[in-house]
VMD Tcl script that builds the backbone (N, CA, C; Angstrom):
set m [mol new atoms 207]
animate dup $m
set s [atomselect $m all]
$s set {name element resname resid chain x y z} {
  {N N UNK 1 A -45.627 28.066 15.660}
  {CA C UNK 1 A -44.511 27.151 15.745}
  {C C UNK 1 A -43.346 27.853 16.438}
  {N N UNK 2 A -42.692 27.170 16.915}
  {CA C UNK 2 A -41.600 27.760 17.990}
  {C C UNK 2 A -40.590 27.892 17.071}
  {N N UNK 3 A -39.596 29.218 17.056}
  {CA C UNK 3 A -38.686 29.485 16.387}
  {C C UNK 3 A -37.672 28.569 16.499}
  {N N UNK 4 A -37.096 28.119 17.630}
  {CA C UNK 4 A -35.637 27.717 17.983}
  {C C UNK 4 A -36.153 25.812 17.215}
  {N N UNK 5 A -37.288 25.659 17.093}
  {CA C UNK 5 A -37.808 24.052 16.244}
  {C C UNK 5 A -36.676 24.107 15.108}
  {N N UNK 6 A -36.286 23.007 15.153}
  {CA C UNK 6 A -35.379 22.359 13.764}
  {C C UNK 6 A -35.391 21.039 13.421}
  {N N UNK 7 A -35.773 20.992 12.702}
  {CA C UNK 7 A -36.166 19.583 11.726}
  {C C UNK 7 A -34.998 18.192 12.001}
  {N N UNK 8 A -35.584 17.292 13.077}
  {CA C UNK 8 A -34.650 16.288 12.954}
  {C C UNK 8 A -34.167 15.585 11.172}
  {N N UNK 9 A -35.077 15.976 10.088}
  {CA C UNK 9 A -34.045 15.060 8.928}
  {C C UNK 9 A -32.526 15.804 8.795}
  {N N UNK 10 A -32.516 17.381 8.863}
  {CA C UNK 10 A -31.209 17.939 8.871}
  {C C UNK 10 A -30.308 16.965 9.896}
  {N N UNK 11 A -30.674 17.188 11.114}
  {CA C UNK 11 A -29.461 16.636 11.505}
  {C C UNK 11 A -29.338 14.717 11.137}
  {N N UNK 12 A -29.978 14.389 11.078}
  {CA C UNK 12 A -29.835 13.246 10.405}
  {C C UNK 12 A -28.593 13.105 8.933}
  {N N UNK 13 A -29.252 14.066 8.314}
  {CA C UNK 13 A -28.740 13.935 7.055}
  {C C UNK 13 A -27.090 14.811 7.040}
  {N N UNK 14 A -27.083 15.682 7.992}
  {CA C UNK 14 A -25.369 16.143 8.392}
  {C C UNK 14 A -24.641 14.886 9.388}
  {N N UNK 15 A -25.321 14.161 10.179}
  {CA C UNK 15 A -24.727 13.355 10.418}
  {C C UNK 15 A -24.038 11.855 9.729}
  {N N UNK 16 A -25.242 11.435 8.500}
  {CA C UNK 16 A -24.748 10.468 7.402}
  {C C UNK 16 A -23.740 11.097 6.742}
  {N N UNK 17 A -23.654 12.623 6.102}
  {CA C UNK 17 A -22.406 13.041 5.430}
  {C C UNK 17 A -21.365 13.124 6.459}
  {N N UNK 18 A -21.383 13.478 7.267}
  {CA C UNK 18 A -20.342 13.559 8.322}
  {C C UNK 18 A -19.964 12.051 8.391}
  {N N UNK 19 A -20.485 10.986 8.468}
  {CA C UNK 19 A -20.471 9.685 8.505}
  {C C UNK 19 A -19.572 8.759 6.768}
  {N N UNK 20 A -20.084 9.880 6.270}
  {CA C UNK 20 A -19.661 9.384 5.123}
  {C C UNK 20 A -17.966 9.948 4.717}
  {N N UNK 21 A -17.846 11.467 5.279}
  {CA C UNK 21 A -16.762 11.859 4.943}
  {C C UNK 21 A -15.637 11.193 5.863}
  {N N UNK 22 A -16.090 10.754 7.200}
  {CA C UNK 22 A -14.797 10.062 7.689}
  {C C UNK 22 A -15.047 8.317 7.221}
  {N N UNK 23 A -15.450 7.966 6.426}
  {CA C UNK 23 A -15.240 6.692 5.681}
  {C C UNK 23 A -14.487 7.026 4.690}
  {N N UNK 24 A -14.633 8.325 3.847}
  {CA C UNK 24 A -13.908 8.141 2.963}
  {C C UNK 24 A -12.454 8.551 2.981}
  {N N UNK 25 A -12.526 9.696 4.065}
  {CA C UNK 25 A -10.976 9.649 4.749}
  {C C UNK 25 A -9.881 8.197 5.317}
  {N N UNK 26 A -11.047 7.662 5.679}
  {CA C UNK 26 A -10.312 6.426 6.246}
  {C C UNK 26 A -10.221 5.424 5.214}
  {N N UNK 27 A -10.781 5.405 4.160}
  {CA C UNK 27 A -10.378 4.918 2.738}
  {C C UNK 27 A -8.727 5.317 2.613}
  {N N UNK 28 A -9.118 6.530 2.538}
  {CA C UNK 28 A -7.908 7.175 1.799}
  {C C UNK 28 A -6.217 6.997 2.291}
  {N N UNK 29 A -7.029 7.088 3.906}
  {CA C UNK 29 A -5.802 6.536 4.935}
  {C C UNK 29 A -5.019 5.288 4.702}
  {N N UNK 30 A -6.028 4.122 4.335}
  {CA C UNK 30 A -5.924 2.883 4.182}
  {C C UNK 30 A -5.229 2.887 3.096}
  {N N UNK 31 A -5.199 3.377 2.139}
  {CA C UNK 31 A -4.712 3.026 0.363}
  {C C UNK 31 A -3.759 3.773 0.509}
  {N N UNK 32 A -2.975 5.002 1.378}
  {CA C UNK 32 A -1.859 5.815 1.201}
  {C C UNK 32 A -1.204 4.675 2.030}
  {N N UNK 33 A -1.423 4.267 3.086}
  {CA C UNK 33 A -0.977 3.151 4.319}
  {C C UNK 33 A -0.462 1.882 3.268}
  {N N UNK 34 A -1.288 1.548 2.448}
  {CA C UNK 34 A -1.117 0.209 1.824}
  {C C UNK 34 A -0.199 0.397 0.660}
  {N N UNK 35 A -0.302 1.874 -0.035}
  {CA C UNK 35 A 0.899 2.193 -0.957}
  {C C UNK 35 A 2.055 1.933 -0.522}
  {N N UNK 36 A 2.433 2.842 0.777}
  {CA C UNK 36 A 3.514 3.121 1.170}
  {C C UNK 36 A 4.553 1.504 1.877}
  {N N UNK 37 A 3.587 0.826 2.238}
  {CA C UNK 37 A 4.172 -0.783 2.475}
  {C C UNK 37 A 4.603 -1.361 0.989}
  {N N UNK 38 A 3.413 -1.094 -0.278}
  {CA C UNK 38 A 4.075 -1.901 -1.596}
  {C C UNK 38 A 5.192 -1.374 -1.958}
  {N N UNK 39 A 5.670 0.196 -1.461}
  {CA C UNK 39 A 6.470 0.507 -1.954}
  {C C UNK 39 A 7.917 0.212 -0.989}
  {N N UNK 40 A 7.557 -0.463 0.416}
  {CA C UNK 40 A 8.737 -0.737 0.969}
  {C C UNK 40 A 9.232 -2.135 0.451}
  {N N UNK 41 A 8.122 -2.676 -0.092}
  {CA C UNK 41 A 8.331 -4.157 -0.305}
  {C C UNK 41 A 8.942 -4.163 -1.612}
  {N N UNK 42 A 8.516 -3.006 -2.400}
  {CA C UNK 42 A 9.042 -2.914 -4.065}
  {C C UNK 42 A 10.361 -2.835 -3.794}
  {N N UNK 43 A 11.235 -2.168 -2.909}
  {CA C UNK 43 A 12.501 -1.565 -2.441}
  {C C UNK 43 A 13.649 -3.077 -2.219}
  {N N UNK 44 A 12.695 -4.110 -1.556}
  {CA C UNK 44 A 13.407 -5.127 -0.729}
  {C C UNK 44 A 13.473 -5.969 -2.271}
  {N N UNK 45 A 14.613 -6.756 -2.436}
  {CA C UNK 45 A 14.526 -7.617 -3.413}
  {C C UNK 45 A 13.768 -8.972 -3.058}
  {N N UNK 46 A 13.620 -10.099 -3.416}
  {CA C UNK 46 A 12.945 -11.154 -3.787}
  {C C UNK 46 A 13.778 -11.783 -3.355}
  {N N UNK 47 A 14.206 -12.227 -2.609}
  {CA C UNK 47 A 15.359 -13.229 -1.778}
  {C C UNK 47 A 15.301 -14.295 -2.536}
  {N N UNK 48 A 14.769 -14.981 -2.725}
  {CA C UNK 48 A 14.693 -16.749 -3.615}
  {C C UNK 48 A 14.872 -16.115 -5.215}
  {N N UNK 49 A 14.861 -14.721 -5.702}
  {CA C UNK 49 A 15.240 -14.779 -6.730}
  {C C UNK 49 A 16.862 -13.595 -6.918}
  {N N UNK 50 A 17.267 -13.694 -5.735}
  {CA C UNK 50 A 17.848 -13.055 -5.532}
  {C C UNK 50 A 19.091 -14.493 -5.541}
  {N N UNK 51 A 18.529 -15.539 -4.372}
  {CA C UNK 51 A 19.789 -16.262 -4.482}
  {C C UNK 51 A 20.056 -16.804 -5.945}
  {N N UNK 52 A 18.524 -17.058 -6.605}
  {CA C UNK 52 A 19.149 -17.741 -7.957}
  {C C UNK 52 A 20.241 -17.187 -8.566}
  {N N UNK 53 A 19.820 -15.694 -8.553}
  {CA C UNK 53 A 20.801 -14.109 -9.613}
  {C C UNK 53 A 22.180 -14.800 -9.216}
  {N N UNK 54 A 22.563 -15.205 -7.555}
  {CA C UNK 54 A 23.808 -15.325 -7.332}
  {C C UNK 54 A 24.784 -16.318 -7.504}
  {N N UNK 55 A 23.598 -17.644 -7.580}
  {CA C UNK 55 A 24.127 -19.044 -7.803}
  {C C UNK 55 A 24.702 -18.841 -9.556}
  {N N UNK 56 A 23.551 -18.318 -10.239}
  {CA C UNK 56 A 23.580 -18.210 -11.945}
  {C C UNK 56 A 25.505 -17.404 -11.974}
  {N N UNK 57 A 25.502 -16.542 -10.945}
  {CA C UNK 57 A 26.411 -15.366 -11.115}
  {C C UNK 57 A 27.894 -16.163 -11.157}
  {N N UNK 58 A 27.822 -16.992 -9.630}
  {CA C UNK 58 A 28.737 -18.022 -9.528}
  {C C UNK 58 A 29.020 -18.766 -10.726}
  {N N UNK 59 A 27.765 -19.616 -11.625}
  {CA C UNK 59 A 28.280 -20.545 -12.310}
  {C C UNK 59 A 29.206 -19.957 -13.297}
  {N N UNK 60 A 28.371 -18.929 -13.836}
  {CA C UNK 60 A 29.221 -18.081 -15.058}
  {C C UNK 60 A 30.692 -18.134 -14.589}
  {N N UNK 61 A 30.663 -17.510 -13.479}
  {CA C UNK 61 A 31.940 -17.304 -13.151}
  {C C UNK 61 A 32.949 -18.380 -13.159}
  {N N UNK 62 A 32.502 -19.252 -12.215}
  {CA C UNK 62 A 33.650 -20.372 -12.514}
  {C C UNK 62 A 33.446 -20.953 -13.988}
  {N N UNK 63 A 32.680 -20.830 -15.171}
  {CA C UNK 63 A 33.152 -21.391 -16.401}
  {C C UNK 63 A 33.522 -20.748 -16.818}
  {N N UNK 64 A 33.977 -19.450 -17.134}
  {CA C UNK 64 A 34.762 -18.386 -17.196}
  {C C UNK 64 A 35.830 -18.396 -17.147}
  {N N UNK 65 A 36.106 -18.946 -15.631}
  {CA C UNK 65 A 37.371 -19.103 -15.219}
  {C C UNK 65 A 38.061 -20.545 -15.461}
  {N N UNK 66 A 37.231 -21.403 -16.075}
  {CA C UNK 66 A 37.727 -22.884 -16.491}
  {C C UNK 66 A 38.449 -22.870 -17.465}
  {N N UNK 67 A 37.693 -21.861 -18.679}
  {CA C UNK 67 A 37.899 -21.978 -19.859}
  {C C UNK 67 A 39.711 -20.782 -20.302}
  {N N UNK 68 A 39.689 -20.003 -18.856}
  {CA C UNK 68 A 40.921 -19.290 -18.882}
  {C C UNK 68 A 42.126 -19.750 -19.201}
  {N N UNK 69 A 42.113 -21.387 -18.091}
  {CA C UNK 69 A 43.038 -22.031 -17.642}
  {C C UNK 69 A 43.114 -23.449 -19.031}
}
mol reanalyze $m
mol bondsrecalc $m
mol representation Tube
mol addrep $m
């Protein structure tokens, strides 16, 4: 048998792990990628519950100020 012979399942089987480790990198990419957006979105308030906070803020205020006078 010829020395320099090497078994095509090796490279087969370094190429599925090799195959496998950049899937799971690109997992990983994906879920640090997708954190980092929930966490820009966690940052931004809720606009429609944001105007309520302000309308509610208003009313207080002017009965507040009704009951001054």
């Amino acid at each position: 048998m010829n020395e320099s012979y090497r078994d095509p399942t090796f490279d087969r089987v370094a190429c599925r792990e090799a195959a496998q480790q950049r899937h799971a990198a690109a997992v990983l990419c994906r879920r640090a990628r997708e954190a980092e957006l929930q966490r820009e979105r966690d940052k931004m308030p809720n606009t429609l519950l944001w105007i309520k906070r302000l309308r509610i803020r208003a009313l207080v205020r002017n009965a507040m100020n009704r009951k001054r006078t």
